[in-house]
C-alpha positions, 0 to 999 in steps of 0.5 A: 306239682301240678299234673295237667294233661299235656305238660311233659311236651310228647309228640302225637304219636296216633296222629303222626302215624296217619299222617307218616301212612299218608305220605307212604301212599302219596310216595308210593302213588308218585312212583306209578304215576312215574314220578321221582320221589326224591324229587317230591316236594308238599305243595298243599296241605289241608284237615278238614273237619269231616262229619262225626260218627255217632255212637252210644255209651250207655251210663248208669241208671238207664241213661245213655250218653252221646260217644261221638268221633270227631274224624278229619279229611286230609289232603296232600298235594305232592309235585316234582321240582327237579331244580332246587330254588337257588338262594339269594346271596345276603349282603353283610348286615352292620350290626347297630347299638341301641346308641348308634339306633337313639343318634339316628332317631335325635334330630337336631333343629337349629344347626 
């Protein structure tokens, strides 16, 4: 069985916990600001690579190797809709068999 790093499908728990802190303290600036946070709906998201912050690990035999942090800027956007966006009503799709599909495609000529 190969056991590659990765394989078993787990959530990133370090950074979704950034990210869950983050939108407490977008909710928690909406409601000085006034706001209602019910109401807040994420307009823009953006990860920007921030620069690294360098660091040493020192290795055997007196050499030392770079150990660097690869940190991001996150940004959230959050703005209040009070009407929900009404959806658009569907017409019934006609379901169509791959017969009824090579009938349309077959042209006659001739008639």
């Amino acid at each position: 069985q190969h056991k590659a790093p990765g394989n078993c499908g787990r959530w990133p728990v370090k950074a979704m916990q950034v990210y869950k802190d983050l939108l407490t303290n977008a909710v928690a600036n909406a409601e000085t600001k006034g706001l209602d946070p019910a109401y807040l709906v994420i307009t823009h998201a953006q990860v920007n690579r921030a620069p690294p912050g360098r660091r040493r690990t020192y290795r055997a035999h007196g050499r030392v190797g770079k150990y660097a942090s690869q940190p991001a800027h996150i940004e959230i956007i959050l703005t209040e809709k009070k009407d929900p966006v009404e959806k658009m009503e569907e017409e019934p799709r006609v379901k169509i068999t791959k017969k009824m599909a090579a009938r349309r495609r077959f042209v006659k000529i001739g008639e």
